[in-house]
C-alpha positions as CSV (number, residue, x, y, z in Angstrom):
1,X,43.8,45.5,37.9
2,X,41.0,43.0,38.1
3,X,37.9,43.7,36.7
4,X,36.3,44.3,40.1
5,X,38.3,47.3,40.5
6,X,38.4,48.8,36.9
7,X,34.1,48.8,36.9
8,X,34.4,50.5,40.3
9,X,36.5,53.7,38.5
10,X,34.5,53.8,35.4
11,X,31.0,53.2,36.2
12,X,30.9,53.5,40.3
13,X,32.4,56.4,40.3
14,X,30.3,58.2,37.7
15,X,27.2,57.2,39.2
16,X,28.1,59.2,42.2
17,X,29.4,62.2,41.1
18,X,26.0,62.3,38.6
19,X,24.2,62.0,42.1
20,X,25.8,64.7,44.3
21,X,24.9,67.1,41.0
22,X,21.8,65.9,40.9
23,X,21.3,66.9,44.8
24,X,23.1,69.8,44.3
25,X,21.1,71.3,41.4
26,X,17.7,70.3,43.1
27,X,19.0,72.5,46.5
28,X,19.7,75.1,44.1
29,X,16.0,75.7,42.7
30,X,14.8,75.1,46.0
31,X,16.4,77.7,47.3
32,X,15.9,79.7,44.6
33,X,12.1,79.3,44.5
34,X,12.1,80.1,48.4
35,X,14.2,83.0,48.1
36,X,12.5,85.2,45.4
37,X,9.5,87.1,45.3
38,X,6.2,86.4,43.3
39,X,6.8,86.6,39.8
40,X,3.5,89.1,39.9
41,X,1.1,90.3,42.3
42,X,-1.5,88.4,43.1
43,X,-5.1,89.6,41.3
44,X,-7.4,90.8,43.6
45,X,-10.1,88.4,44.5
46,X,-13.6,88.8,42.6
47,X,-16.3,88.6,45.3
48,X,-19.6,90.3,45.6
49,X,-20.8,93.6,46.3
50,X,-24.0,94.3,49.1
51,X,-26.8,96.2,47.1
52,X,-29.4,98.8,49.0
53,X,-32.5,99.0,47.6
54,X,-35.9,101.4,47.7
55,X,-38.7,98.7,48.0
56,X,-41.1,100.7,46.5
57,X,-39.6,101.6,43.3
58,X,-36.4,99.4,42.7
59,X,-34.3,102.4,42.9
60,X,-30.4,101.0,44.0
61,X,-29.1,103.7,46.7
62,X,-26.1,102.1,47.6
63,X,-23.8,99.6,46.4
64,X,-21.3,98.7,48.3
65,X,-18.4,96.1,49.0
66,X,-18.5,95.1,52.9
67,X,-21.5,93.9,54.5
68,X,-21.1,95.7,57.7
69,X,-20.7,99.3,56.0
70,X,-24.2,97.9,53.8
71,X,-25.8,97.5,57.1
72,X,-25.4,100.7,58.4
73,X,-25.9,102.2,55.3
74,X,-29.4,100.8,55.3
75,X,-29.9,101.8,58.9
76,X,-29.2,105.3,57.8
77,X,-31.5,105.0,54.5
78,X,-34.2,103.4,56.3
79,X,-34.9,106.7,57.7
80,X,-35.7,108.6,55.1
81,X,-37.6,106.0,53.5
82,X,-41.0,105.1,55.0
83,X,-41.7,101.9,52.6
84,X,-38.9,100.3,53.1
85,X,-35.3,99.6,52.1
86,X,-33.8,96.2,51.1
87,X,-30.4,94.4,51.2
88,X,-29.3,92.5,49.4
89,X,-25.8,90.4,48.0
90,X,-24.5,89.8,44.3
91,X,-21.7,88.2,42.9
92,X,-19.6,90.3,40.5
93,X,-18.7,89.0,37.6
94,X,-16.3,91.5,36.9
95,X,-13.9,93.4,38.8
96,X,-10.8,95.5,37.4
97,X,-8.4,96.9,39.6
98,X,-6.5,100.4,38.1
99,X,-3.5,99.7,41.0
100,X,-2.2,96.5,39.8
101,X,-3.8,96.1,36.5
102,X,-5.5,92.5,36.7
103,X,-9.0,92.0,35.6
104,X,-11.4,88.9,36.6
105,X,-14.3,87.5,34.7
106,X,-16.8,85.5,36.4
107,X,-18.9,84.8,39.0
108,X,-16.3,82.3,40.1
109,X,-13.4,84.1,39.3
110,X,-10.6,84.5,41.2
């Protein structure tokens, strides 16, 4: 055999079968990773809450989490106060969820 031929079988060939396992372990995980299901559930998200507020006094009458139930919750409390009612938005910086058990911290938190 001439030395052509003898490099061929035992570095050539090597090289090749090293390369269809390297492709063949790299589909694996892909598949792998598109097959299964988040490791955990996904936090909820940490936002901000709509306050409703007596003018007059500072007293909170409502606090709650979607701006359209905050305006017609201070529609409704408008009318029984005369002075005025206020609305307003702050950022939590805590939020704990009992269903899934994930807290956040932070005004930015996610």
């Amino acid at each position: 055999m001439d030395p052509l031929t003898l490099g061929m079988l035992f570095i050539g060939i090597p090289v090749v079968l090293l390369s269809i396992a390297a492709v063949v372990v790299g589909l694996y995980f892909l598949i792998r990773l598109a097959t299964r299901g988040p490791a955990r559930p996904v936090p909820p998200a940490a936002g901000s809450v709509w306050l409703v507020q007596h003018e007059e006094s500072g007293r909170i009458l409502g606090v709650l989490a979607l701006a359209q139930e905050a305006h017609e919750f201070l529609e409704e409390a408008g009318r029984y106060y005369p002075a005025g009612v206020i609305l307003y938005s702050v950022p939590v910086g805590y939020r704990f969820n009992h269903r899934t058990g994930f807290a956040s911290y932070g005004p930015g938190a996610p």
